[in-house]
C-alpha positions as CSV (number, residue, x, y, z in Angstrom):
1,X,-15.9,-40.9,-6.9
2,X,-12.7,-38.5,-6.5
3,X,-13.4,-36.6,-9.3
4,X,-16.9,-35.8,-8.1
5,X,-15.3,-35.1,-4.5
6,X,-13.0,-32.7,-6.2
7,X,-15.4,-31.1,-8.2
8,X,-17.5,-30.8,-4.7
9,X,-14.7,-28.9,-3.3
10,X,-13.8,-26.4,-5.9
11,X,-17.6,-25.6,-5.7
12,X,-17.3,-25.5,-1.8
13,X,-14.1,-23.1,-2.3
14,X,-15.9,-20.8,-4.8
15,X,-19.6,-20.4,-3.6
16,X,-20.1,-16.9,-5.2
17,X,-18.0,-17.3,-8.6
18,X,-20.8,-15.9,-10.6
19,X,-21.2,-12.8,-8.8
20,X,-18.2,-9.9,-7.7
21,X,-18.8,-8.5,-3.7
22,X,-16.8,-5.9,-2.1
23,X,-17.8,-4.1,0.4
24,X,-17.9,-0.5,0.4
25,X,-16.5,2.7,3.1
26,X,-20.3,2.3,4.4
27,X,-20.2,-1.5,5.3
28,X,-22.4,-2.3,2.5
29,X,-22.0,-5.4,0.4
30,X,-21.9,-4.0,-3.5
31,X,-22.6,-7.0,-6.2
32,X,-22.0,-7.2,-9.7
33,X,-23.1,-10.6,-12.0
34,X,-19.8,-9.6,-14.1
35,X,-17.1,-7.1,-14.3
36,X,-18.4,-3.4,-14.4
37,X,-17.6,-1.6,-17.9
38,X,-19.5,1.1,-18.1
39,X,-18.4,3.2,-14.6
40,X,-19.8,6.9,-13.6
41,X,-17.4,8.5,-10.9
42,X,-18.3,11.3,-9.1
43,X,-15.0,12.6,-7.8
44,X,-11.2,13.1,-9.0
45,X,-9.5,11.0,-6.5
46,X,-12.3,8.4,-7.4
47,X,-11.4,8.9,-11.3
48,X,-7.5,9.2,-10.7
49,X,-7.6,5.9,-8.7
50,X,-10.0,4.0,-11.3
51,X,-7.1,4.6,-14.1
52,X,-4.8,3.2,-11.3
53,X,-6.5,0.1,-10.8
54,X,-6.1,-0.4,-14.9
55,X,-10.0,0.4,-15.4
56,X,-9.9,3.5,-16.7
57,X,-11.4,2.8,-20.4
58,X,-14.6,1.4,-18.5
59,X,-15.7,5.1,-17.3
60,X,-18.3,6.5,-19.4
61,X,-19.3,9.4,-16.8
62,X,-17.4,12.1,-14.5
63,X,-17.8,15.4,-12.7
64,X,-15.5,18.5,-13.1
65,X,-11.9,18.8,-11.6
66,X,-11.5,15.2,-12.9
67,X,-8.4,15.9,-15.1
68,X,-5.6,13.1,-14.5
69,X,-4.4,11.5,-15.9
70,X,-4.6,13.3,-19.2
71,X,-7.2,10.7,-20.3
72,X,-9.3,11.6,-17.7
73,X,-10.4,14.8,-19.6
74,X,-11.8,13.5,-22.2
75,X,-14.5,11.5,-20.3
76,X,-18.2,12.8,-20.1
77,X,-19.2,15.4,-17.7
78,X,-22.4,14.5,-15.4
79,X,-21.7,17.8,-13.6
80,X,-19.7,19.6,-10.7
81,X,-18.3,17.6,-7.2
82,X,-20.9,19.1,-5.0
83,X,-23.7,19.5,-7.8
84,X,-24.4,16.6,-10.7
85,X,-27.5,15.7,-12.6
86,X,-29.0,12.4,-11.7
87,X,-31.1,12.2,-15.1
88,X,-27.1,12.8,-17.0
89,X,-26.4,9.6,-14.7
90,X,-28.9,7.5,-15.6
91,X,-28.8,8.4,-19.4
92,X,-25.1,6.7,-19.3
93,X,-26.6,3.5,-18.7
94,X,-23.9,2.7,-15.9
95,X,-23.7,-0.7,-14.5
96,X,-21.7,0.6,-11.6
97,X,-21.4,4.5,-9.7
98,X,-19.1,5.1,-7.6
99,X,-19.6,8.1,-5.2
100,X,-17.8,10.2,-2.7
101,X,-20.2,9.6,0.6
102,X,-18.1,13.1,2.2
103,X,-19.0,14.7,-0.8
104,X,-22.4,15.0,-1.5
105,X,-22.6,11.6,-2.6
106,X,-24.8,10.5,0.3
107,X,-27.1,13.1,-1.6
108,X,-27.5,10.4,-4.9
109,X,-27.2,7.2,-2.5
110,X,-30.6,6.5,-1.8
111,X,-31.9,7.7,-5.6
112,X,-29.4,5.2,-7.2
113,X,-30.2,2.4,-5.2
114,X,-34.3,3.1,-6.0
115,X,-33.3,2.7,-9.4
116,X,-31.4,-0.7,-8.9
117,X,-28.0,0.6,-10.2
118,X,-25.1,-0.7,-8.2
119,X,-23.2,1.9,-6.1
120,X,-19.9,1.7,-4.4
121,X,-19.6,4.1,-1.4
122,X,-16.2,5.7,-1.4
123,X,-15.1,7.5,2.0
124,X,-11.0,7.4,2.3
125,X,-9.6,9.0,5.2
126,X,-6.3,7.4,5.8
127,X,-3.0,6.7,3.7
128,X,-4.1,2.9,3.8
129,X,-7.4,3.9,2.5
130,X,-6.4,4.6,-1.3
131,X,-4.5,1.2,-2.0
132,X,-8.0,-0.3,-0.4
133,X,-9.6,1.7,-2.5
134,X,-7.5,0.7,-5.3
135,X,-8.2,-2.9,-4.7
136,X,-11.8,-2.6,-4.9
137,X,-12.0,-1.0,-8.0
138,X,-10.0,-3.8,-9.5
139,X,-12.3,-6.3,-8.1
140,X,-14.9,-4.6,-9.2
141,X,-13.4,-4.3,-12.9
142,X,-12.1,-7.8,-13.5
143,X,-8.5,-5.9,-13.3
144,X,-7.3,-7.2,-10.0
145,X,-4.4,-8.3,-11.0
146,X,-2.9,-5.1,-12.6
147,X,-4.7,-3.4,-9.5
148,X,-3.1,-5.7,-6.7
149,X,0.7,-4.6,-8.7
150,X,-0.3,-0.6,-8.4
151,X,-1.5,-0.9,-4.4
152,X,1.7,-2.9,-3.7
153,X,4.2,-0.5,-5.4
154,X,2.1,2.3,-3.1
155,X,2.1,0.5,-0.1
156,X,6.1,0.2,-0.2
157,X,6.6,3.2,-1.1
158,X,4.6,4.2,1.9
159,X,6.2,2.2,4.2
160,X,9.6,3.6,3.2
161,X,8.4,6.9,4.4
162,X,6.9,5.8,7.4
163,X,10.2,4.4,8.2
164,X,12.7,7.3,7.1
165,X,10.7,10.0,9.0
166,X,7.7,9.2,11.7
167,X,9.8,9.0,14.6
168,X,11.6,11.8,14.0
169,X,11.5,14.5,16.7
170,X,7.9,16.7,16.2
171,X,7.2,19.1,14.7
172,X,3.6,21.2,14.8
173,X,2.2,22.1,11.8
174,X,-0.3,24.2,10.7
175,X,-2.0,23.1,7.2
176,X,-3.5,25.9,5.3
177,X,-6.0,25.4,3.0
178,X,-7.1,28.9,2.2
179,X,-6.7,32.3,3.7
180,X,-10.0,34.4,3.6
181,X,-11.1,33.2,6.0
182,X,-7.9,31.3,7.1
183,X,-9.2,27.5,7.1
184,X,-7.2,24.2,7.5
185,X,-8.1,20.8,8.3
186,X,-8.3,18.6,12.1
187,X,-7.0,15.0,12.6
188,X,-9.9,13.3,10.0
189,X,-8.7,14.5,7.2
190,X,-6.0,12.5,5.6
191,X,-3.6,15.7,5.4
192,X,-3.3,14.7,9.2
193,X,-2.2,11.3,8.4
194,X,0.7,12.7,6.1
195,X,1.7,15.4,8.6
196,X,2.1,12.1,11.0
197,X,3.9,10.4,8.4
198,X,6.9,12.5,8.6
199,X,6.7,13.4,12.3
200,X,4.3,15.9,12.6
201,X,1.8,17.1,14.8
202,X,-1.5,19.1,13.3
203,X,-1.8,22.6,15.5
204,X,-5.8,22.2,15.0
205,X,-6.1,18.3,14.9
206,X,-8.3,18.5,18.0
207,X,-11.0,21.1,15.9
208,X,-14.4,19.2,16.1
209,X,-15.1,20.5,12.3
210,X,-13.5,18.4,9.3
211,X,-12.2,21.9,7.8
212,X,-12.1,24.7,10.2
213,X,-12.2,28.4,10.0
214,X,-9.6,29.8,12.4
215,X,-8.4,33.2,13.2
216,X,-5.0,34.8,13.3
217,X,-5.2,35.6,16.8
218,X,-5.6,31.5,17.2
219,X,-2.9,30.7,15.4
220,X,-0.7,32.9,17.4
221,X,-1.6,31.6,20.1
222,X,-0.8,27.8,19.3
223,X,2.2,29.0,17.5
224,X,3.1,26.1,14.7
225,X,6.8,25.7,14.2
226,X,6.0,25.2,10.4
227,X,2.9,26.8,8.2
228,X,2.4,25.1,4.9
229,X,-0.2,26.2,2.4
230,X,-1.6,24.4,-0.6
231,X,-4.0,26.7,-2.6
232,X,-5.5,26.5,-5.4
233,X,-3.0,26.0,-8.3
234,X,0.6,25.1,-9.3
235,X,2.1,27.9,-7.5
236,X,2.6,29.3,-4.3
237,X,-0.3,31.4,-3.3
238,X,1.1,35.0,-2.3
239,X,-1.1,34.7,1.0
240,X,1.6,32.6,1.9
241,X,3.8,35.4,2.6
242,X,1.4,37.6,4.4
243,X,2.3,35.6,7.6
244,X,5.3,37.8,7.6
245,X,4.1,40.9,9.4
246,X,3.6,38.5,12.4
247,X,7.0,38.1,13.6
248,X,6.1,36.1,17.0
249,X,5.3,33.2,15.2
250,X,8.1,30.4,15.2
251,X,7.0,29.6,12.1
252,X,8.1,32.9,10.4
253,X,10.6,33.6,12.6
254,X,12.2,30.6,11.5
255,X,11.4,31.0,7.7
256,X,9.2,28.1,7.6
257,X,6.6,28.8,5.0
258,X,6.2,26.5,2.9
259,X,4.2,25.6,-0.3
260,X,2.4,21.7,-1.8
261,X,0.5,21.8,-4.5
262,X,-2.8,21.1,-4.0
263,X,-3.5,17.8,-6.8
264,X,-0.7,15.9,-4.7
265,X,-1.6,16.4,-1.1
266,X,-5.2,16.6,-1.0
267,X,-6.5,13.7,-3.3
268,X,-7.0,10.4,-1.8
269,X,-4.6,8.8,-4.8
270,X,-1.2,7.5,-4.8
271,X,0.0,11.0,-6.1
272,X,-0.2,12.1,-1.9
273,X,3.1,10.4,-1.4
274,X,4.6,13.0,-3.9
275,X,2.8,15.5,-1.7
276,X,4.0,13.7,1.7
277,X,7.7,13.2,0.6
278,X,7.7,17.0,-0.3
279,X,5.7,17.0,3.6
280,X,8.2,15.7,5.0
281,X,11.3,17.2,3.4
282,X,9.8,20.4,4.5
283,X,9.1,19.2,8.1
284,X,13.2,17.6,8.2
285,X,14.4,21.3,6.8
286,X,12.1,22.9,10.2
287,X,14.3,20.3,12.6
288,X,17.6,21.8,11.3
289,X,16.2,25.2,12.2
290,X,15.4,24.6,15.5
């Protein structure tokens, strides 16, 4: 009788053991009858964080721009971010796609679904978002264990920052993304979240747009104590410097031009604390030049 009433409550404790359910950015509840191993990702920070929650061989599919870590390359191309071939999808056979629902990937939603294939809706917007993120795709993979190590070493590493600079004194901040036209980003982006990690304060947080086109005669007039540009590549884009001939600014009066590269600030993976430690080392130099 006690081993039956044992037996009764391991059952009780473990109602779903034949199925994996997370629930995706959306709310919804994504099941799988067994680990995924054959995973389509249709974004880099999706890919990057994949290899992070130890899943990586299981991707058969990926769009461009999905190049780390260096096994990333090799993987399959079903097309570009904002453009990919359903019919290259659904040739792969995957038993799990996981899309970027802010980037186009509300566009394949609905089709995937008709066609029965599991989909997990990705849409980070916070630091706390990619060791989520990272946890899910363990789940989802069978490799929550070596997931679970990868979001804890983040989430220290996180903490540490928060602790070391977000109550320093302020500092406004103006994030450039590009320069013709001038565009940065408002307080939904998670390039917000890192300028409040060390302190900051984004000069066009309150934009109602996601990624705003601003003009010069704007910036002036909000007048950021710091300006920092990512770009496009590895090196500092010489736009940068062009904020030189406008010598009212604080933030060239004050030599506060600064440059992140893009892959480490801009990717919802655990690479953005490389981007916000160089955030914030740049924001603790503006202090001193107060």
């Amino acid at each position: 009788m006690k081993c039956i009433v044992a037996v009764l409550l391991v059952l009780a404790a473990f109602p779903s053991s034949a199925s994996i359910v997370v629930k995706d950015y959306l709310g919804r509840d994504v099941r799988l009858e067994k680990p995924a191993r054959r995973i389509v990702a249709l974004a880099p920070h999706i890919v990057e964080n994949i290899f992070e929650a130890g899943a990586g061989e299981y991707l058969v599919g990926a769009v461009d721009y999905c190049d780390y870590p260096e096994q990333a390359k090799s993987v399959k191309r079903v097309g570009a971010i904002s453009r990919y071939s359903l019919e290259a999808i659904v040739a792969l056979k995957p038993d799990l796609v996981l899309i970027w629902h802010s980037g186009h990937g509300g566009r394949v939603l609905s089709k995937l679904e008709t066609l029965e294939i599991p989909v997990y809706a990705s849409d980070p917007h916070t630091l706390e978002d990619v060791p989520r993120s990272i946890r899910d795709y363990g789940t989802l993979t069978g490799q929550s264990t070596y997931a679970e190590k990868s979001a804890s070493r983040y989430e220290i590493r996180h903490q540490n920052l928060k602790r070391a600079y977000s109550t320093k004194p302020m500092v406004s901040t103006l994030y450039q993304v590009w320069n013709d036209p001038i565009q940065t980003l408002n307080d939904k982006h998670i390039i917000s979240d890192v300028i409040r990690l060390c302190g900051g304060q984004n000069t066009f947080g309150d934009s109602p747009s996601l990624a705003p086109k601003i003009s010069i005669e704007s910036v002036i007039m909000r007048n950021p104590d710091v300006i920092i540009a990512s770009g496009m590549g590895e090196q500092r884009p010489d736009w940068l410097g062009m904020w030189g001939k406008w010598t009212s600014l604080n933030a060239v009066q004050r030599n506060n031009l600064f440059f992140i590269p893009p892959d480490i600030i801009q990717r919802h993976t655990v690479r953005i604390l490389e981007g916000a430690q160089m955030m914030c080392e740049h924001l603790e130099v503006a202090r001193t030049r107060k």
